[in-house]
HTML snippet that shows the backbone in 3Dmol.js (N, CA, C, O; Angstrom):
<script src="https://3Dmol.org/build/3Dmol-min.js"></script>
<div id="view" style="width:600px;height:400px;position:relative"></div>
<script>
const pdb = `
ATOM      1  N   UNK A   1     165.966   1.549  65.618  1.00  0.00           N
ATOM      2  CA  UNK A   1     166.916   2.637  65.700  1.00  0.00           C
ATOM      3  C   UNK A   1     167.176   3.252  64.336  1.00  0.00           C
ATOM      4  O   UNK A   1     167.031   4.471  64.236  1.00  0.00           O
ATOM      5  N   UNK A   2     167.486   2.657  63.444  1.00  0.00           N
ATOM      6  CA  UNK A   2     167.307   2.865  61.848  1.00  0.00           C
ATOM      7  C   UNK A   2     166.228   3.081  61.145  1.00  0.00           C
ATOM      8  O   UNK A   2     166.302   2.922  59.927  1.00  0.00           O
ATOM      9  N   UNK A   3     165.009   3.481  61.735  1.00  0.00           N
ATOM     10  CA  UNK A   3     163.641   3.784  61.010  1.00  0.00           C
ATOM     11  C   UNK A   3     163.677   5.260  61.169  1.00  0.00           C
ATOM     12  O   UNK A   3     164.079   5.880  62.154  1.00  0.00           O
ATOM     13  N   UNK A   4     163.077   5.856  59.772  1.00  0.00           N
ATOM     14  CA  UNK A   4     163.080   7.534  59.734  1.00  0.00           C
ATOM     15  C   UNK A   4     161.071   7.610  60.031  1.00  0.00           C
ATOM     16  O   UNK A   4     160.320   7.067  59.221  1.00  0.00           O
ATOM     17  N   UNK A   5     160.633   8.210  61.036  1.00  0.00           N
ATOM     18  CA  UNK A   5     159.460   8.183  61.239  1.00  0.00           C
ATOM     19  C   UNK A   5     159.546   9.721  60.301  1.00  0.00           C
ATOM     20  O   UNK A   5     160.393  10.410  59.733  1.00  0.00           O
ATOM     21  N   UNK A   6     157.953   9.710  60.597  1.00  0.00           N
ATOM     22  CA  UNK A   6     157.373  10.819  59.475  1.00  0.00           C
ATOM     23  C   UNK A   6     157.865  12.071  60.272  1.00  0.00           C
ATOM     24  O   UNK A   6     157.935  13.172  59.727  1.00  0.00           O
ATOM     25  N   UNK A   7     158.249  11.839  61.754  1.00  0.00           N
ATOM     26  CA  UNK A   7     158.383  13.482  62.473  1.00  0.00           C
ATOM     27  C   UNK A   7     159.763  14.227  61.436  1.00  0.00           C
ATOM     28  O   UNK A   7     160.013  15.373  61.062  1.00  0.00           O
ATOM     29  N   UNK A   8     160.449  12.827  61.247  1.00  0.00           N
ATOM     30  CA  UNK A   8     161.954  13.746  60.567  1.00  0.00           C
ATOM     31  C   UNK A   8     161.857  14.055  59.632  1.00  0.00           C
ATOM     32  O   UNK A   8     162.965  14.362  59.191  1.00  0.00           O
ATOM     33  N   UNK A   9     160.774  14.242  58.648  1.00  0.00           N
ATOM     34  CA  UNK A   9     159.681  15.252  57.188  1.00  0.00           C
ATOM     35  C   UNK A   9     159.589  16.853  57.968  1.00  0.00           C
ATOM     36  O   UNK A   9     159.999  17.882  57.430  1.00  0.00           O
ATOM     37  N   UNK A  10     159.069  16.796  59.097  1.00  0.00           N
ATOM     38  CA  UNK A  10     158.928  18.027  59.807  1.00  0.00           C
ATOM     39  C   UNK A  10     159.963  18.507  60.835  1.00  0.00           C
ATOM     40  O   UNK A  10     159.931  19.720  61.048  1.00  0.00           O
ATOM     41  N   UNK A  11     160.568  18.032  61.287  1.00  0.00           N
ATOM     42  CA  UNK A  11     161.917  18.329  62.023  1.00  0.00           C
ATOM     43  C   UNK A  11     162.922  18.809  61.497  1.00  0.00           C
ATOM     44  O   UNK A  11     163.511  19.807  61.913  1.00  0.00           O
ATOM     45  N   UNK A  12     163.173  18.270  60.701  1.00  0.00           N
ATOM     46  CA  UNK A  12     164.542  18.309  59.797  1.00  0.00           C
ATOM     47  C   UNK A  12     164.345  19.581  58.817  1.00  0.00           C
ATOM     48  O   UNK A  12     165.263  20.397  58.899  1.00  0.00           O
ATOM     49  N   UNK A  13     163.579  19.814  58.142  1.00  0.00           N
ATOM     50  CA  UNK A  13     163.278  21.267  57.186  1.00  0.00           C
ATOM     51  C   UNK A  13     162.623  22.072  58.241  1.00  0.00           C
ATOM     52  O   UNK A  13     162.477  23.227  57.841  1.00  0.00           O
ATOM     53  N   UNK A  14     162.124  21.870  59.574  1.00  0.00           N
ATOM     54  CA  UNK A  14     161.769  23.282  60.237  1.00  0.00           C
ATOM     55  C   UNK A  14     163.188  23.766  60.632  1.00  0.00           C
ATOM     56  O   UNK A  14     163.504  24.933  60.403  1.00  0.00           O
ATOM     57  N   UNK A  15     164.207  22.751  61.323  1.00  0.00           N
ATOM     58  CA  UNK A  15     165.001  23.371  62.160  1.00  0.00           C
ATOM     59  C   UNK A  15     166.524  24.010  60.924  1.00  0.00           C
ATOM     60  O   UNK A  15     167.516  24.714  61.113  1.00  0.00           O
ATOM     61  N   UNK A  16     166.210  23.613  60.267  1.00  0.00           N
ATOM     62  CA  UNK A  16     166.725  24.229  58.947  1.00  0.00           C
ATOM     63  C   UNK A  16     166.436  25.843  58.390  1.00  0.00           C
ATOM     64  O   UNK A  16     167.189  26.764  58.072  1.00  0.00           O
ATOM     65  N   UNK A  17     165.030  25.692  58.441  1.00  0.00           N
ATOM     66  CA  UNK A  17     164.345  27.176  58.607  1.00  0.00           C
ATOM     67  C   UNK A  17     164.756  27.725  59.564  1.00  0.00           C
ATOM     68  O   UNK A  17     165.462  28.681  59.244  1.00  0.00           O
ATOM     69  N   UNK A  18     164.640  27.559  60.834  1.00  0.00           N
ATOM     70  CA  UNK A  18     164.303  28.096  61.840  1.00  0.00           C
ATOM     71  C   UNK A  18     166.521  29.032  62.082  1.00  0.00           C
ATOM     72  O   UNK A  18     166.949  29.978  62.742  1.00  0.00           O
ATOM     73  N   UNK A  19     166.957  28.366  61.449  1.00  0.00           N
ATOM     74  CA  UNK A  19     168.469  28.511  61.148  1.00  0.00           C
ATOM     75  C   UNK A  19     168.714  29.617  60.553  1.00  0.00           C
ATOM     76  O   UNK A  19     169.237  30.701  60.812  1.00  0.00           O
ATOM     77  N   UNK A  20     167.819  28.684  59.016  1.00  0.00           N
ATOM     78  CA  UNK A  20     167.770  30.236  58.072  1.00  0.00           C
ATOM     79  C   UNK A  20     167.304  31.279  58.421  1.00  0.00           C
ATOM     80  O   UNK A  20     167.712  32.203  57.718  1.00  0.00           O
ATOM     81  N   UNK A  21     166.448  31.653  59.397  1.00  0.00           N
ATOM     82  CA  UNK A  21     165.681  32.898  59.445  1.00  0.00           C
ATOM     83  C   UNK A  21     166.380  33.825  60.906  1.00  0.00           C
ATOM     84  O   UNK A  21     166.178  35.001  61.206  1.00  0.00           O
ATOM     85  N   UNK A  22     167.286  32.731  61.652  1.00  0.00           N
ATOM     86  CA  UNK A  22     168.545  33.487  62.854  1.00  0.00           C
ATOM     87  C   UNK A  22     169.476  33.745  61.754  1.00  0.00           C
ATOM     88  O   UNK A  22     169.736  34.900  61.413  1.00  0.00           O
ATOM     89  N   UNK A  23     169.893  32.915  61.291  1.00  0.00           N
ATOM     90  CA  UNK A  23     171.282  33.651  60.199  1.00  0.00           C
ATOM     91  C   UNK A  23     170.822  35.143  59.223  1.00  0.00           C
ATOM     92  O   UNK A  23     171.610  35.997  58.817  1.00  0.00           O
ATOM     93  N   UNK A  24     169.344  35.112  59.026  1.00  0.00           N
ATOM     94  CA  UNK A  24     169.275  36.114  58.270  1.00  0.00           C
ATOM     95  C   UNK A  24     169.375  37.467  58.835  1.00  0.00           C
ATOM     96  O   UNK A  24     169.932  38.435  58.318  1.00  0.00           O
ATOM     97  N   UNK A  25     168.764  37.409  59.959  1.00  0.00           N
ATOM     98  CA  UNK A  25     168.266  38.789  60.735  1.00  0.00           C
ATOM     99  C   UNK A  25     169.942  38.898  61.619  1.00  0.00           C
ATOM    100  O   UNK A  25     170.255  39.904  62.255  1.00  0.00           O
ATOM    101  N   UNK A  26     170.545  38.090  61.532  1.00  0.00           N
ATOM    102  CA  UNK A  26     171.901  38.146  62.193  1.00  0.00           C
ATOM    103  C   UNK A  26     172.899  39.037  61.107  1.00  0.00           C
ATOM    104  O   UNK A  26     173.650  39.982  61.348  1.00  0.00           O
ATOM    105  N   UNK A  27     172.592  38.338  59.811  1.00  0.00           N
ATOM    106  CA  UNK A  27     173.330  38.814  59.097  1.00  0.00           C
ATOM    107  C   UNK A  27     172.998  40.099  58.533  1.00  0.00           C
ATOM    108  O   UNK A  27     173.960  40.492  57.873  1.00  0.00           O
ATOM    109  N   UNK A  28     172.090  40.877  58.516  1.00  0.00           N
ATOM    110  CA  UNK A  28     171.514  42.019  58.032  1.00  0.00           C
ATOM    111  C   UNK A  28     172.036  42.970  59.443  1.00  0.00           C
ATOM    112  O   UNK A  28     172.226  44.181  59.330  1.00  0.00           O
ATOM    113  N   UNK A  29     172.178  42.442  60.391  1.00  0.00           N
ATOM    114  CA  UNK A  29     172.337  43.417  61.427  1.00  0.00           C
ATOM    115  C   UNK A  29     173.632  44.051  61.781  1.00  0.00           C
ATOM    116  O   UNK A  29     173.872  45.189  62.184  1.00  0.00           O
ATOM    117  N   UNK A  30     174.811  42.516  61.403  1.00  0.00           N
ATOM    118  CA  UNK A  30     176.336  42.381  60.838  1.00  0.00           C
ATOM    119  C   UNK A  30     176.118  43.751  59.464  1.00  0.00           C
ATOM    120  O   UNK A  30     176.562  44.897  59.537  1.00  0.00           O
ATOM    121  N   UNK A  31     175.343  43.174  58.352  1.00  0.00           N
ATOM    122  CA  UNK A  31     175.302  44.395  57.402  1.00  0.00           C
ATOM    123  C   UNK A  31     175.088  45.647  57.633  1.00  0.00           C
ATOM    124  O   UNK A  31     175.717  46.374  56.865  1.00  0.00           O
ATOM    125  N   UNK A  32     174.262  46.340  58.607  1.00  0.00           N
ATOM    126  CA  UNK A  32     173.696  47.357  58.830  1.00  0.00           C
ATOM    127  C   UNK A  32     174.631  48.213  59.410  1.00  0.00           C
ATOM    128  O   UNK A  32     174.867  49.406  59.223  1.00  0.00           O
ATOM    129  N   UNK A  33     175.356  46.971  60.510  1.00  0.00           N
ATOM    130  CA  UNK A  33     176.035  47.346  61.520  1.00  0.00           C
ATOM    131  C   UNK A  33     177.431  48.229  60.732  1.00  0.00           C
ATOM    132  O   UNK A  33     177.919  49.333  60.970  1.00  0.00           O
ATOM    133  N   UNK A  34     177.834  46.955  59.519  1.00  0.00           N
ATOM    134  CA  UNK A  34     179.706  47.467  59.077  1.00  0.00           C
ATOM    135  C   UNK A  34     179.023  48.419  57.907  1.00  0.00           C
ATOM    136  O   UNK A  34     179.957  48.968  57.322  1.00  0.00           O
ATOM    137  N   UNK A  35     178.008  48.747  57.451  1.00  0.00           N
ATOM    138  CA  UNK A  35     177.471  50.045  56.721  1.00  0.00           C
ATOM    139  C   UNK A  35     177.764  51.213  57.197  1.00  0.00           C
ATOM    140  O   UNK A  35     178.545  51.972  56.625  1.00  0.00           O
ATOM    141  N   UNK A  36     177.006  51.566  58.602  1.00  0.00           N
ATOM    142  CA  UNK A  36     177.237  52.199  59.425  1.00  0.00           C
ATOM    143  C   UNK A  36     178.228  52.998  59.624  1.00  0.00           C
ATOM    144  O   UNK A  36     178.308  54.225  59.563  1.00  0.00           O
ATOM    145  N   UNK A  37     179.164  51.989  59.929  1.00  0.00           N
ATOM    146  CA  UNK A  37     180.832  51.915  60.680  1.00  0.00           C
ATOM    147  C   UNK A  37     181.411  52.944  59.087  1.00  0.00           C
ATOM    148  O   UNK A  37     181.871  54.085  59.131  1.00  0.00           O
ATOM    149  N   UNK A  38     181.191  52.092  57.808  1.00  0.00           N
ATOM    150  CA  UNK A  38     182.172  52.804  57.018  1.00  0.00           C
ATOM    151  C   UNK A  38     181.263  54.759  56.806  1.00  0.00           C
ATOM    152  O   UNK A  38     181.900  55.730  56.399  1.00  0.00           O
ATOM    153  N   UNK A  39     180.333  54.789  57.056  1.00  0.00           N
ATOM    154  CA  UNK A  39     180.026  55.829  56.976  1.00  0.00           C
ATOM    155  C   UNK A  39     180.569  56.685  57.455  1.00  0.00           C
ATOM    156  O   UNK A  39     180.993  57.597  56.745  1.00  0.00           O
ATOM    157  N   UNK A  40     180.732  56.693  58.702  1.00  0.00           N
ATOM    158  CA  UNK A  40     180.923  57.213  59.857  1.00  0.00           C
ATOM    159  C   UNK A  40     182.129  57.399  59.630  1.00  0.00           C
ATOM    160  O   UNK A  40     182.468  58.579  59.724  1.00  0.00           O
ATOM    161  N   UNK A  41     182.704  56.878  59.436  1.00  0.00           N
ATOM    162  CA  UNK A  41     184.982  56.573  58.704  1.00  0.00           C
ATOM    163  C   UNK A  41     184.818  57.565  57.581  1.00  0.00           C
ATOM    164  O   UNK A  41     185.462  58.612  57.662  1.00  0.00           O
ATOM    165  N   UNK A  42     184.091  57.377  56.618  1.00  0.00           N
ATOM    166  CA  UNK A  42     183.991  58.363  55.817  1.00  0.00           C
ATOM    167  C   UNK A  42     183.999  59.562  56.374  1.00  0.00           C
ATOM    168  O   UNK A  42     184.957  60.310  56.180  1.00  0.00           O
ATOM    169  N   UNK A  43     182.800  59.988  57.257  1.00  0.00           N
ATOM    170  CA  UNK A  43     182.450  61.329  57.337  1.00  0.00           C
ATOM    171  C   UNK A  43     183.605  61.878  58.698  1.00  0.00           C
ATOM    172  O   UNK A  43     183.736  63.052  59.042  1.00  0.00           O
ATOM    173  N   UNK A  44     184.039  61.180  59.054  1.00  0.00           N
ATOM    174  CA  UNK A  44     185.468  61.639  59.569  1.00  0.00           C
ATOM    175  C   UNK A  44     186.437  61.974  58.817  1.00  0.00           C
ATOM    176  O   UNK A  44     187.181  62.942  58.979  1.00  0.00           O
ATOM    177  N   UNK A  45     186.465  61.096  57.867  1.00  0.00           N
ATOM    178  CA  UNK A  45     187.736  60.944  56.823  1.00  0.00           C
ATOM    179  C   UNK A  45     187.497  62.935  56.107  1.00  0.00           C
ATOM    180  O   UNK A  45     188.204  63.932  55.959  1.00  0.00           O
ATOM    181  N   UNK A  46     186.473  62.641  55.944  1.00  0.00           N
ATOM    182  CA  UNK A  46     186.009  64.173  55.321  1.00  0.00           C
ATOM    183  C   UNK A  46     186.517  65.019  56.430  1.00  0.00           C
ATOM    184  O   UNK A  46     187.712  64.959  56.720  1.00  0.00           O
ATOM    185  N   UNK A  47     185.997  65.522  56.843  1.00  0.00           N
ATOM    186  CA  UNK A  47     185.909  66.483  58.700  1.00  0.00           C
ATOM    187  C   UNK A  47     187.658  66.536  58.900  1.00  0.00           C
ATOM    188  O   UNK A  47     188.036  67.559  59.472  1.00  0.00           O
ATOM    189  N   UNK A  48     188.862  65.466  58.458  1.00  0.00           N
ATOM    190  CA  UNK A  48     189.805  65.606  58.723  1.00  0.00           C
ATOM    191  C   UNK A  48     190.557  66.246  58.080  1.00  0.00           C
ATOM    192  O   UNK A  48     191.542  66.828  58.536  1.00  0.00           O
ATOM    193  N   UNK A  49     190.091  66.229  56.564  1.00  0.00           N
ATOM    194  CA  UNK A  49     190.663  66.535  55.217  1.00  0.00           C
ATOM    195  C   UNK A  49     190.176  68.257  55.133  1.00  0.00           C
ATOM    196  O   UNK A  49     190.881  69.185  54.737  1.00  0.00           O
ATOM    197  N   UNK A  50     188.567  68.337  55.703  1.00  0.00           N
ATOM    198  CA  UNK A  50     188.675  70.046  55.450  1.00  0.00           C
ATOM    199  C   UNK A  50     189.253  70.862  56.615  1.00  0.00           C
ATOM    200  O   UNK A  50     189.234  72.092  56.669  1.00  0.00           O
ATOM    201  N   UNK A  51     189.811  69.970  57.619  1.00  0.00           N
ATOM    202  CA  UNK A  51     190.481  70.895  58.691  1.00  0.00           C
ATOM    203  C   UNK A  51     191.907  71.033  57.886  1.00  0.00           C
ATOM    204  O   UNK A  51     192.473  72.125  57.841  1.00  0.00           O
ATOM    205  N   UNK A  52     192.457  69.863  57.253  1.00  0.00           N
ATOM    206  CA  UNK A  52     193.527  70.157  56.683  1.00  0.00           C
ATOM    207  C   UNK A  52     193.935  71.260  55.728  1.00  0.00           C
ATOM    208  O   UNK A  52     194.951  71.952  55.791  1.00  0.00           O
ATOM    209  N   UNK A  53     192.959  71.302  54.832  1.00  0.00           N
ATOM    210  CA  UNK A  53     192.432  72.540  53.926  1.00  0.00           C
ATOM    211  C   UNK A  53     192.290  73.854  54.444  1.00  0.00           C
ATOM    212  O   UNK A  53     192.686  74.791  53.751  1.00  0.00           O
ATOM    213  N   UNK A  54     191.679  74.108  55.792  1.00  0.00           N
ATOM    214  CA  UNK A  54     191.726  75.356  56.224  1.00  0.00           C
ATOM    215  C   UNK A  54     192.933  75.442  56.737  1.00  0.00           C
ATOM    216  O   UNK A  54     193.626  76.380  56.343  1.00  0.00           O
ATOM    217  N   UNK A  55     193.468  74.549  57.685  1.00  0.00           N
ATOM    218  CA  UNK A  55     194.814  75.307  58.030  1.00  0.00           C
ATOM    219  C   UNK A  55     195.949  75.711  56.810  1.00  0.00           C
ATOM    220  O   UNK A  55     196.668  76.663  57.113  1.00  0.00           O
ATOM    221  N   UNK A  56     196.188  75.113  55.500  1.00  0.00           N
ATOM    222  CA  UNK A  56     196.953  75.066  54.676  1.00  0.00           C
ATOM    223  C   UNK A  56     196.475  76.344  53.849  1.00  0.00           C
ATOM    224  O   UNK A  56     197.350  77.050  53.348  1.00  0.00           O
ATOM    225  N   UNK A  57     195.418  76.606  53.715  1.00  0.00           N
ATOM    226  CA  UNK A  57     195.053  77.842  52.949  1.00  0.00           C
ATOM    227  C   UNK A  57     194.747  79.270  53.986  1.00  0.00           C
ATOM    228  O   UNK A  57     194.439  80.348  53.477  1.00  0.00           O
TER     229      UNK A  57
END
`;
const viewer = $3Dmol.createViewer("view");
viewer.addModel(pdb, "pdb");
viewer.setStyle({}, {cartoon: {color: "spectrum"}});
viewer.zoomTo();
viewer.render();
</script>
C-alpha cells in the first residue's frame, strides 16, 4: 500500500499538466471575457457623456 510504482512519475506531473493547460484557456477566456466588458463600459461611458454635451451646449 506504501510503494510509489513508476506509474506515479507519469500520473502525477500529467494530471498536473493536464490542470495547467484547463486553468489556462479558462483563464484567458475570464481575461478576454472582463476586457471586453470594460470596453464596452467605456464606450458607453463615452456615448453618455457626448449626449450630455449636446444637450448642455
Amino acid at each position: 500500500m506504501g510503494e510509489i510504482t513508476a506509474a506515479h512519475l507519469i500520473f502525477i506531473p500529467a494530471t498536473m499538466l493536464v490542470g495547467l493547460i484547463i486553468g489556462w484557456i479558462l483563464g484567458s477566456r475570464a481575461a478576454r471575457d472582463a476586457y471586453a466588458a470594460e470596453l464596452r463600459r467605456r464606450e458607453e461611458r463615452a456615448n453618455r457623456d457626448k449626449g450630455r454635451l449636446k444637450a448642455e451646449g
